[in-house]
N, C-alpha and C positions, 0 to 999 in steps of 0.2 A: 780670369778672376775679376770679379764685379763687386769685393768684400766692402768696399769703401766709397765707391761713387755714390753712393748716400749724402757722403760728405761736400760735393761738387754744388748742394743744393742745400748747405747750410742758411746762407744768406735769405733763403727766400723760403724756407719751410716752415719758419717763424713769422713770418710777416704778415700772411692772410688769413685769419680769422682761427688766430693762435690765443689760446687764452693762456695768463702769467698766473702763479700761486698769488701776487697782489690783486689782481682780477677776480678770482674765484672766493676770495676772503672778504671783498669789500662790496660785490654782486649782490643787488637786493636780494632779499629773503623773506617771501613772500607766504603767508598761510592759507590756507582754505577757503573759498569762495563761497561765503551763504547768501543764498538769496531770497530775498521780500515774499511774501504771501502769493503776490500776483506774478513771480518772475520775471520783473523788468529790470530791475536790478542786483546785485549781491555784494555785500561787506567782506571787506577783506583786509588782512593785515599785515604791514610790511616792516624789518628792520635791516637796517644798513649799517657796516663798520666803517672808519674812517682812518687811516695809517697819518694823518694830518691832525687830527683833536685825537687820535687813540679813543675813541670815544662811542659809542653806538647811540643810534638815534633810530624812535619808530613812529609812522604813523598808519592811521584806517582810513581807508582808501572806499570808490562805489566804480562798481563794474556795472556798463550800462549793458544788458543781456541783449541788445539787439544791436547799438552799432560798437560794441567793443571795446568803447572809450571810457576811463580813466577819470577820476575825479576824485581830491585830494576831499575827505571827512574834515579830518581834524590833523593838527600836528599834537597834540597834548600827550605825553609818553607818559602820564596819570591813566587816562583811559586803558580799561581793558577788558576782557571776557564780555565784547557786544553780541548781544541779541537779541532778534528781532521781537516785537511786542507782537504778544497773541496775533491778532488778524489785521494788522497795520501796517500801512508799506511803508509808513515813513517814523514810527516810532521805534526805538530804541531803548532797552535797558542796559543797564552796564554798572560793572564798578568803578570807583576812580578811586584810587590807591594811595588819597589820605584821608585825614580825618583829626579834624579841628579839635574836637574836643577828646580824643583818644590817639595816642601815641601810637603807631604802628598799629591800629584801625583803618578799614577803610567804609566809603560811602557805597549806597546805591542811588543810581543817577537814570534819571528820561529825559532823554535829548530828542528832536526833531532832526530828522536827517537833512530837511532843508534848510533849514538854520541850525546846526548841531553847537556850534560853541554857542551861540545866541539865546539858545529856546531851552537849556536844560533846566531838572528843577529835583533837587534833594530828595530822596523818600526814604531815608532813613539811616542808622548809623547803626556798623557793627564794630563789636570792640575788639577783633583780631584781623588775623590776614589772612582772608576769604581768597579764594581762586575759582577760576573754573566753572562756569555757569553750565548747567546742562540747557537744552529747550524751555522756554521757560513756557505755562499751561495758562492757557482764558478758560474761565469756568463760565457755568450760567450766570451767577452773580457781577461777571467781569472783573470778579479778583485775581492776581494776577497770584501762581504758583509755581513756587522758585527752587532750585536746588542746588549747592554749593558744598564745595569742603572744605575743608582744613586740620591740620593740626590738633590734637587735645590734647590732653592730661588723661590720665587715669580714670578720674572721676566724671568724664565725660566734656567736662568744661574746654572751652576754644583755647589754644595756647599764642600767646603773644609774646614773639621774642624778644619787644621791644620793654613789656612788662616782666619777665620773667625775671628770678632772684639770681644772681649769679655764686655759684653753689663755690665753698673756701677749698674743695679740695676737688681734685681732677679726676679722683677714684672712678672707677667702672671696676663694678662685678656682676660676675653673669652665674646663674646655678642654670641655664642651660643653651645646648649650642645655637648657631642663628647665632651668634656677637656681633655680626658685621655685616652689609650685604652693599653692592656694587663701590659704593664709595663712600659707606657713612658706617660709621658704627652704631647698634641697634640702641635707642634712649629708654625711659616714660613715657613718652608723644608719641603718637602713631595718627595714623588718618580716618578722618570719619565724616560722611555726607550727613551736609544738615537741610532741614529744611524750611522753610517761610512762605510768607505771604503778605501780599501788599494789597493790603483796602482800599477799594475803588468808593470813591466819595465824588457827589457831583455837590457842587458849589456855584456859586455865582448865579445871578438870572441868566445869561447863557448857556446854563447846566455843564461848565468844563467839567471834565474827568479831572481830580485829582486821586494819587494813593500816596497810604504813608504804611509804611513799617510796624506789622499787630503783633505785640506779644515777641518774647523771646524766640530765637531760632531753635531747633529740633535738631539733635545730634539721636539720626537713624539708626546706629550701630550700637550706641551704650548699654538698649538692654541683655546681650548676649558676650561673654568672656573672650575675649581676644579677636573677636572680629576686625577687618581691617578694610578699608577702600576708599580711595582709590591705593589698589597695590603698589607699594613703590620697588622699583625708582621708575618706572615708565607708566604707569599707570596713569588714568586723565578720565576724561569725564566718558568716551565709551564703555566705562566699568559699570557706569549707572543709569539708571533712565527713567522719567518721568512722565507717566500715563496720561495720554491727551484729555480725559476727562480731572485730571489734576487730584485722582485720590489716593496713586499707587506709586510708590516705588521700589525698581527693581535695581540692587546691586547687587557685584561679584565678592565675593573676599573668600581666601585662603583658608580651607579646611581648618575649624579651630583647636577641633579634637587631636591634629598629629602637627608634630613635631614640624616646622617649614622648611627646617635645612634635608628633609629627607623625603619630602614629597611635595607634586607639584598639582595636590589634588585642591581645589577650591569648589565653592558649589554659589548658584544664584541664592539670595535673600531676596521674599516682597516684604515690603514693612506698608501700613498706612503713612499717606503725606502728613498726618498732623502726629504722628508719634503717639498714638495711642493703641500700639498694639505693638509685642518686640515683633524682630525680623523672624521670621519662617524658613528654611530653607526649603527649596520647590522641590530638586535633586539630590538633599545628599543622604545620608549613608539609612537614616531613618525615614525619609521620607519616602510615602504610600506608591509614586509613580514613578520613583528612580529606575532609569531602563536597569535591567540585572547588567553587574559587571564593568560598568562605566564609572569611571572613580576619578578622572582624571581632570585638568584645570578646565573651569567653564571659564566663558567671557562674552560678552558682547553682547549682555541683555538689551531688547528693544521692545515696547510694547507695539501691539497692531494698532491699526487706525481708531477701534473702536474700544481700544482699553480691556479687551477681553482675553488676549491669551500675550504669551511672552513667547515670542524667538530668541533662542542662546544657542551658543557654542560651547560644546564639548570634546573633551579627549579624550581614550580610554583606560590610559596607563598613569597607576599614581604617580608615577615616579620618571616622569620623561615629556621634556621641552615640548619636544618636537614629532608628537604621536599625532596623526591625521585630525583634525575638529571636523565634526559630524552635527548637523544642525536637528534639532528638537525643538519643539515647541507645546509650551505648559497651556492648558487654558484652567484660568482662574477659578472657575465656580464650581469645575470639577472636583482640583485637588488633589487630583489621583491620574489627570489624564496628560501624557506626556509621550508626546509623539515621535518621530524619527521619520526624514525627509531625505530621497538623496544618500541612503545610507551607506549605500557601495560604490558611489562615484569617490574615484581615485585621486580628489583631491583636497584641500583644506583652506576654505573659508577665513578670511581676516575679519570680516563685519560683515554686518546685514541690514537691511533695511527694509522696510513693506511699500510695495505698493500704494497710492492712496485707496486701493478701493478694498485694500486685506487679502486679496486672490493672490496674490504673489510675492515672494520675496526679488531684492533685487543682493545679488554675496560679489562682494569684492576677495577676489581668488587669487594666490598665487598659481602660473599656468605658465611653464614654459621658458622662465626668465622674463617672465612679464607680469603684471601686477593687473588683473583683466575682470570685466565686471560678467555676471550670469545672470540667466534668471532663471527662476523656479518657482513652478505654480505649487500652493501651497495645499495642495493636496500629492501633491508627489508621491510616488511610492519609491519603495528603497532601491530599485534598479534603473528610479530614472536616472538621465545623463542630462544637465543643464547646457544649454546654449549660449556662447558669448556674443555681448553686443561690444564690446570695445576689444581692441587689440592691441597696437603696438604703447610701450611705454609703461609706466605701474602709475594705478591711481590711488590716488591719498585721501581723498574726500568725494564724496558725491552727495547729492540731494533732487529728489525727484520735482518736478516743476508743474504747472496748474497744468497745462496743457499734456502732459504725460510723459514728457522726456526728461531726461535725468542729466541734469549739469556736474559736470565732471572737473574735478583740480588733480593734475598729475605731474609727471616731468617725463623726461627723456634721458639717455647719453647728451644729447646734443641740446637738452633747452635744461632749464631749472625750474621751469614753472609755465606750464598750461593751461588754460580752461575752454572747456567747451563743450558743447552739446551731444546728447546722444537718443537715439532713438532705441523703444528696444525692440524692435524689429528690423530697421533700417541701418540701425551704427551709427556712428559720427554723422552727424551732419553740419555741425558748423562751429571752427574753432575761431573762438572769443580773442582768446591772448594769447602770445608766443614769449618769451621772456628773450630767444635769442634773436626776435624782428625788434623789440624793443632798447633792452640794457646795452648801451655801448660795450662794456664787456664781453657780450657773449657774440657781438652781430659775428656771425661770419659763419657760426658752428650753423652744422644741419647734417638734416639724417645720412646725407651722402657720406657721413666721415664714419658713418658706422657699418657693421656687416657680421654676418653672423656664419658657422660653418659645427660640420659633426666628421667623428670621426673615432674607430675601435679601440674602445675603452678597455679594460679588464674583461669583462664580461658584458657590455650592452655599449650600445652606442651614446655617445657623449656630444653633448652641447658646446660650443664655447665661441663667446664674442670675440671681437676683432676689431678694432679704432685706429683708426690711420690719422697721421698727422696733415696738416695743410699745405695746400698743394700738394695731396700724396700722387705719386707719379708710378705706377706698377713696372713701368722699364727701367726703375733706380733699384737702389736698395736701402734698408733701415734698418738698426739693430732692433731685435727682438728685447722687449720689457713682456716677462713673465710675469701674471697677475696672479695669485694665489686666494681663495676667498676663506673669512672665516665660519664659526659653526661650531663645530663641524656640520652640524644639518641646517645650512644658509644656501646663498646663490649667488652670483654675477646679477645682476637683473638690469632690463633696461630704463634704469632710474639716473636720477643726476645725484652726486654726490658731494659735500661739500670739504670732505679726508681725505677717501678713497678716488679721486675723478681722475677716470680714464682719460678725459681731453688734456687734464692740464698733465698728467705724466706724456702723453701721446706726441703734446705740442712742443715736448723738446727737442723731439726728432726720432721718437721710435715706433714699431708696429707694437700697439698692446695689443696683447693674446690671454681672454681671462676665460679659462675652462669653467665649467660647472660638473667636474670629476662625480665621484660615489659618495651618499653626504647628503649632495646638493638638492635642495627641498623644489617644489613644482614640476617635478617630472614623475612625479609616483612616489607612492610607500617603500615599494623594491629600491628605487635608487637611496631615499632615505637611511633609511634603513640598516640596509645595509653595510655603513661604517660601523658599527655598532662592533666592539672589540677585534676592528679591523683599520684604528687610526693611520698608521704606518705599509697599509699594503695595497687594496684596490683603488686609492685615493692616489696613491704614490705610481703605483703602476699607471694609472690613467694620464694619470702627470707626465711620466716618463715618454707613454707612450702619442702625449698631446704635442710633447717638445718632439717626437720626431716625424710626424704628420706636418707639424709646422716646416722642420725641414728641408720633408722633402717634396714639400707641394707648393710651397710660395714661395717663391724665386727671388722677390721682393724684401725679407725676410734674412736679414744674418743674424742665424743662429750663435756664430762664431763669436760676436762681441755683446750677445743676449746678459740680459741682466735679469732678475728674478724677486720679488717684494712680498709680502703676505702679513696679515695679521691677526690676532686671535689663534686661533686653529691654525687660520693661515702662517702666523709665526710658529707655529710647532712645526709645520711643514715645511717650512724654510729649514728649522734647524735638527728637520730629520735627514733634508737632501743635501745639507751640508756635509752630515757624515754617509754620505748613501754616494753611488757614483752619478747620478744626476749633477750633484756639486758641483763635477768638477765642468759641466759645462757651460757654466755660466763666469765671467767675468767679477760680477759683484752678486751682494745679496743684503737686502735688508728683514731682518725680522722685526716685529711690532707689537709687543705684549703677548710673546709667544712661552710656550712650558718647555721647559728644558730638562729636569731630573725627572723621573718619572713619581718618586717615591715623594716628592715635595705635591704632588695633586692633592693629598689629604688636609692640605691646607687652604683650599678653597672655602670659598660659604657653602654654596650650593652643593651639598655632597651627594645629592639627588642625582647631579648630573653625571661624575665620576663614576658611581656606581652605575648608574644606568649603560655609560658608553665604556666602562668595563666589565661590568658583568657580577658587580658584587662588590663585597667590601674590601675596604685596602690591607686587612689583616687576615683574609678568608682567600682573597682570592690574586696575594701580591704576584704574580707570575704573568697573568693579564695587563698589570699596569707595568711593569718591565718589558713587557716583549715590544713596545716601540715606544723605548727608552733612546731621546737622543744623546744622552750622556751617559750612556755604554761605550766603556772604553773599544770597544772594534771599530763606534763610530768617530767617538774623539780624535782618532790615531787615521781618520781620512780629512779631517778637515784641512781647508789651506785656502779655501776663496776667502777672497777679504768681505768682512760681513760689517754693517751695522745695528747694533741694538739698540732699540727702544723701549722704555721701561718706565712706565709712573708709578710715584709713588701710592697714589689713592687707588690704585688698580688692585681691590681684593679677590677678584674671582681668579685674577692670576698674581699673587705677591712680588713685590720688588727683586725679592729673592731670584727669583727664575731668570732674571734678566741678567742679575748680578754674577750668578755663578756660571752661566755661558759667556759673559766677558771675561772672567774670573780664566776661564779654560782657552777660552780666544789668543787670550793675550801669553798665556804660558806656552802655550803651541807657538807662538810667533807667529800666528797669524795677523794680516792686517787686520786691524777691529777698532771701532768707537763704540763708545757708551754712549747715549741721550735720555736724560731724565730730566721729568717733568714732575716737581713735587706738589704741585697743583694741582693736578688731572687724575683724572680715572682713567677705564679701558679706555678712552676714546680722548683724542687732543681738543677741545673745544672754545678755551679761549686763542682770537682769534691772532693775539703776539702771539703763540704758544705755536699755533697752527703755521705763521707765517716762519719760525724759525725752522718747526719740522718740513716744510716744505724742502726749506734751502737745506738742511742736512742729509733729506732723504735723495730730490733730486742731485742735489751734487752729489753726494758719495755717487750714486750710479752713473751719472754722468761722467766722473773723472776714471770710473772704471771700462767704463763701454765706448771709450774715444770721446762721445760726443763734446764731452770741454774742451777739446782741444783745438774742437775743427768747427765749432758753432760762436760764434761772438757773444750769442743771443743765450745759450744755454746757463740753468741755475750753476750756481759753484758753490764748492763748501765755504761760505761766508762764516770767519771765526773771528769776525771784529764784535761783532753786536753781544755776542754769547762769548766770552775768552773760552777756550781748551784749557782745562787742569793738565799739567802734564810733569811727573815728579822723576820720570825718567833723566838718566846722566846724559 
């Protein structure tokens, strides 16, 4: 028996190039890489926590694209939303986030990147809280053309919260449903892209360029009823896009004709840049070129190089997340002509981009547990198959470059933050930055700590990573931490994480084992798919049958003191195998904003989604939403691992409720169990106390169940000095 010589090698499995949950909370955090006209350089943005000031601090940074090297812009945490001036390598627009003569106003600003605090100079004031800069357009005139959102009112006008009346009574009424979505309840205010323009004036006998700020800003959306964009809560400035000849814009917003709690149908608008025409929609239900049959959410408008057609993403079902995008492209002067590229290739598009020369598209794809770039010439027909130019890791950003390669910003398992080059016939050819050669936090991690395996799923072969801790040794052994993903139609991917990260659970001394079961999105439509009122069984099976591949094929691997985590979905699936014999093979278990009653789903926002991955409505067709019910008494009456919940309060797509009443059952069972509530938070823990408490909670409860607190010095513990424990028991 070899159950615990894992343990013999406490002392030093932590020690090289282990990262701590204070590590991973306080690790720069670093944004997208854009770079200058001529590709020598690129802007980029970074913030850092501090457990010392509890305080975050950011600043904009210059990537030199040829030796690698770093250089601090600005510290000013005013600055934000930079981009680059029309055809300038070293000019800058931006906002800075106050504004003298208006209260929660902010400025637009042009700085000189060689003198940046030095050389800026005013162009004008807006009287709300603008965000978000899309590209911004040089015309012939060399006025510069802008696009921005924010907040309104009703009546179209910019909302300032800093101006707003503060209403005597707290009332909210709704006459219909949509009350509430991810963590806000629905107002007045909503989002709308506006647009401007900044007059190029030459001055002075040495003819300087100056501009200044012409006429009022242009709110895009006001002439049509309930349009919306950028979509919240994730929505950003890929919703919208502004035509390199500066006359066009195109954005996304949400079907306005149907109801949004029960379809996820949206279509693109063009509007003129100067607001003198409403928005059009190019795709939807009336209009002359919609392919037949496609109803489902567009996104990712981008014009071509030459302003003359739009590439978007579409899906084909009103009423479902996570239905394949299928790329089309409108050409403008048609009106009526709307194409379809790639139509049968088996995968789905996140964004796109053109070519500079409009011959090709370049689609960042989910492929396999990787986030991977393709191209596609833009006459494609529907059975072509695109080719990848990058592989391992998911990329976040990209932008194609003078020379013809495309610079790429991504991460890994093992880094938080990469940039580098890519050829699209060649591949990679030369990486820029590495965030784990550089941040002291990360030095140590590398790909070696990652590894990937398949193995007989329900019905098809199944994917699933694999993360070894430091110093991993294959002649030891290491409890198993079972990773569960949410979704249900999500992935594992090989990304960095700043919640969910494999390393920092991995580094306390276990093998994580994260499947990408049935569900799991970039491996086809059939793997998708197929959960689809099958929550509780090919997912569950593939589980079952992941833990026993695990087994009995890694040697390495005690299943015997495995421990098991999930959230979202992933929390449902924790406390489906709670009551399921899976359960009882693990040690501990943590759930994380998971559903527990089955009949509490109709309390969601998005009712689109319940119906879709049940098969209809909760009064039509209740027998679907029960049949993987983890609070069916058959499964109540298996429970007995000791479980921890997690549960916020601002989490409306899954209510507080759900978390409540599984402790509520937890604790009458006598089973071991804690509650953890965050009345701050949404689905997700974000702030970064919040984050550092859930760390210690989540790692130690599993830890003090799976040995590892016992026999590691180094391991998290349930720390209940910071947070005191309620506890009303005698």
């Amino acid at each position: 028996m070899r159950s615990f010589q894992w343990l013999a090698l406490a002392s030093t499995f932590v020690s090289a190039g282990a990262i701590t949950p204070e590590q991973l909370i306080t690790a720069p955090r670093r944004d997208q890489a854009v770079p200058n006209p001529s590709g020598e350089v690129a802007l980029f943005s970074t913030s850092q926590y501090s457990f010392d000031t509890h305080a975050s601090s950011s600043w904009w940074s210059l990537l030199d694209l040829n030796s690698g090297k770093v250089s601090r812009l600005t510290n000013d945490s005013s600055v934000s939303e930079v981009v680059w001036l029309g055809s300038t390598d070293s000019n800058v627009l931006y906002i800075n986030n106050t504004n003298a003569q208006i209260p929660g106003g902010v400025e637009l600003w042009i700085s000189n990147t060689e003198d940046f605090d030095g050389s800026y100079s005013v162009q004008g004031c807006i009287s709300a809280g603008f965000v978000l800069w899309s590209q911004d357009s040089g015309t012939k005139s060399g006025d510069i053309h802008f696009v921005v959102y924010s907040q309104t009112y009703g009546n179209g006008t910019a909302y300032n919260e800093k101006l707003a009346a503060t209403p005597l009574s707290s009332a909210r009424i709704y006459d219909s449903i949509y009350v509430r979505h991810w963590d806000t309840w629905l107002t007045t205010t909503f989002n709308a892209v506006f647009s401007g323009t900044l007059k190029k004036k030459i001055t002075g006998q040495g003819g300087k360029s100056r501009f200044s700020l012409t006429g009022p800003l242009h709110n895009l959306v006001a002439g049509v009823k309930n349009l919306e964009t950028p979509y919240p809560p994730f929505g950003d400035s890929s919703d919208y896009d502004l035509s390199p000849n500066g006359k066009w814009v195109a954005f996304k917003s949400k079907a306005p004709e149907l109801p949004q709690a029960n379809h996820t149908a949206s279509y693109i608008y063009l509007v003129p840049h100067d607001g003198s025409e409403k928005p059009v929609a190019i795709n939807g239900p009336k209009s002359p070129g919609t392919p037949h049959g496609v109803r489902g959410d567009s996104s990712s408008p981008v014009f071509s190089p030459d302003s003359d057609q739009i590439a978007y993403l579409q899906m084909k079902d009103i009423a479902y997340e996570a239905d394949r995008r299928t790329l089309y492209v409108y050409t403008i002067d048609s009106k009526k002509t709307i194409s379809s590229l790639a139509k049968n290739w088996d995968r789905s598009p996140s964004a796109i981009k053109w070519t500079p020369d409009g011959q090709s598209l370049i689609l960042n794809t989910e492929d396999k547990a990787r986030q991977r770039l393709f191209l596609l010439p833009a006459d494609a027909g529907d059975d072509f198959k695109p080719h990848n130019f990058t592989d391992g890791g998911v990329v976040s950003a990209y932008y194609t470059l003078k020379n013809g390669d495309v610079l790429v910003t991504g991460s890994a398992i093992w880094t938080s933050w990469t940039v580098y080059t890519a050829n699209l016939k060649k591949g990679v050819t030369k990486t820029l930055f590495s965030a784990n050669k550089v941040d002291s936090s990360l030095k140590g991690l590398s790909s070696s700590d990652v590894d990937e395996f398949h193995f007989k799923g329900n019905w098809t072969d199944i994917h699933s990573w694999i993360v070894y801790p430091p110093n991993f040794d294959k002649a030891q052994k290491y409890p198993l931490l079972f990773y569960i993903h949410g979704g249900p139609q999500g992935s594992w991917a090989d990304s960095w994480s700043s919640r969910w990260n494999y390393k920092v659970f991995a580094d306390q001394g276990y093998v994580v084992v994260a499947p990408n079961p049935t569900g799991s999105t970039g491996f086809g439509d059939k793997l998708t798919d197929a959960i689809q009122n099958n929550w509780g069984s090919y997912p569950y099976d593939d589980l079952v049958k992941c833990w026993e591949h695990v087994r009995d094929n890694f040697d390495y691997i005690d299943t015997d003191h495995g421990v098991a985590a999930g959230a979202s979905y992933g929390g449902f699936m924790i406390n489906w195998i709670q009551g399921n014999p899976l359960g009882r093979k693990f040690k501990a278990l943590v759930s994380h904003d998971g559903t527990f009653v089955a009949d509490a789903k109709v309390s969601t926002e998005e009712l689109w989604f319940i119906e879709h991955d049940f098969n209809g409505t909760f009064w039509a067709n209740r027998d679907n939403y029960r049949r993987w019910d983890p609070s069916a008494p058959e499964h109540i009456r298996q429970f007995s691992t000791p479980q921890l919940i997690i549960h916020s309060s601002k989490d409306y797509r899954l209510p507080i409720s759900e978390g409540l009443s599984l402790f509520n059952v937890l604790q009458e069972r006598g089973v071991p169990s804690r509650l953890l509530n965050f009345p701050d938070e949404n689905h997700w823990v974000l702030n970064p106390e919040n984050s550092l408490v859930w760390h210690q909670q989540v790692l130690g409860w599993l830890n003090r169940y799976s040995g590892v607190e016992k026999h590691n010095p180094k391991a998290v513990t349930l720390d209940d000095t910071k947070v005191p424990v309620v506890d009303y028991n005698p």
